[in-house]
N, C-alpha and C positions, 0 to 999 in steps of 0.2 A: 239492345236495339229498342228503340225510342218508333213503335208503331201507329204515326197518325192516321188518323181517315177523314178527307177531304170531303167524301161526297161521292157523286155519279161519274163516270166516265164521259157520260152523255153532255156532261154541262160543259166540255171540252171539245170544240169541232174540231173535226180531222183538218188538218194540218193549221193549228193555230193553238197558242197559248192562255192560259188564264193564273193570274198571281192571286196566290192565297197567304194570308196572316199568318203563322206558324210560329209560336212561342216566341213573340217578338222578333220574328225578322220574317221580310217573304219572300215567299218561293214561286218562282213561275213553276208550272207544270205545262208540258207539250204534248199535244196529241198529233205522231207523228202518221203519214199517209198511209202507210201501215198498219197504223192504231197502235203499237208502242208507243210508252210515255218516256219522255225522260222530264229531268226536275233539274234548275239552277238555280241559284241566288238572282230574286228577281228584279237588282236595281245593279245598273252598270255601272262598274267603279268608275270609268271615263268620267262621266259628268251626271250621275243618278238616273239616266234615261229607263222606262219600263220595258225592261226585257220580254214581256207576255205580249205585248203590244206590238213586236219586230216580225221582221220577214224570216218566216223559216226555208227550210227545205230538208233534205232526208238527214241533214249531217250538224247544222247549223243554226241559229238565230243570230241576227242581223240587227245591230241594236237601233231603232227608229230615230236617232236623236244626232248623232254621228259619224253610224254605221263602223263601231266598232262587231266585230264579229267572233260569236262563240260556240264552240264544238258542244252538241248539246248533250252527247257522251262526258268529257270530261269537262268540261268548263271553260278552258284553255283559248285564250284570245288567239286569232288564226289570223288574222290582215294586217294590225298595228303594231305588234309587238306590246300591246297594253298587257294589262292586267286579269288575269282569269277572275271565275269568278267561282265557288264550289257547286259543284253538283251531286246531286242526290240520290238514291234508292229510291225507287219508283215504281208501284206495281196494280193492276188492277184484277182484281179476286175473280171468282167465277160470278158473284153474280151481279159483279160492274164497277163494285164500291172501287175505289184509288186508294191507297196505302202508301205513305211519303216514311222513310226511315230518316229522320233528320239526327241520329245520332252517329251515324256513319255516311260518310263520302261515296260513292260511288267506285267501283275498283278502279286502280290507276289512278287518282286524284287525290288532290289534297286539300283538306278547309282553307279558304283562301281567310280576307279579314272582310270581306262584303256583307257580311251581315253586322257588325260594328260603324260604318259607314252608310248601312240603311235606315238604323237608330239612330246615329246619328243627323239625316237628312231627314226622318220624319221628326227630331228633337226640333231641329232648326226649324222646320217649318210648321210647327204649333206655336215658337216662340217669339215670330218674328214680329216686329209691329210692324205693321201694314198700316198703320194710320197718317205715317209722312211721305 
C-alpha cells in the first residue's frame, strides 16, 4: 500500500470535490454530505473534462463538460455507457489529515487507463503551440 497524504479534510467542502497531483496523475477527492470521502481519476476519459469541478450527490459525480456520470464508489460510468474511470482508497485519520492509497483500486473496481490519458492531455497541452 502506496499511503499518501493530501492535506486537511477541511480544505474539501461538504459535498464538493478538489483534484490533487499524485505521482503524475490526478485524483479528485470527494467530500460527500456525510463527510465520507471517496477518490477517482480526476479527468474524464469522455473528453478530459475536471471531474472535481462536477455536480455530485450521495452516489455520483456528474462530469461538468458533457455530463457523463460516475459512481464515486466505483468509478463506473452510469448514463452513457462510457468509460469508467479508477477509484481509490480514501480515508481521513482522527485528526483530519486525508490518506489516498493509490496503489490499490478501491474494492469491486478495476484501474481503468485514465491516468495514461491524463499525461497524456497534460503532455499535449504544454506542447501545443498557441502561437497560430
Amino acid at each position: 500500500m502506496s499511503d499518501i497524504t493530501l492535506g486537511s479534510v477541511d480544505d474539501i467542502p461538504i459535498g464538493e470535490g478538489r483534484a490533487y497531483a499524485v505521482e503524475g496523475r490526478q485524483i479528485a477527492v470527494f467530500r460527500r454530505r456525510d463527510g465520507s470521502l471517496r477518490a477517482l481519476d480526476a479527468v474524464c476519459p469522455h473528453r478530459g473534462g475536471p471531474l472535481a469541478d462536477g455536480l455530485t450527490d450521495a452516489n455520483v459525480v456528474i462530469c461538468p463538460l458533457h455530463s457523463y456520470t460516475y459512481d464515486l464508489s466505483t468509478g463506473a460510468e452510469v448514463a452513457n455507457g462510457g468509460v469508467g474511470v479508477t477509484a481509490y482508497r480514501v480515508h481521513a485519520d482522527e485528526t483530519g489529515t486525508v490518506h489516498l492509497d493509490i496503489d490499490g483500486a478501491a474494492q469491486g473496481t478495476e484501474p481503468r487507463h485514465n491516468g495514461a490519458l491524463s499525461r497524456m492531455i497534460c503532455h499535449l497541452s504544454t506542447t501545443t503551440d498557441r502561437s497560430t
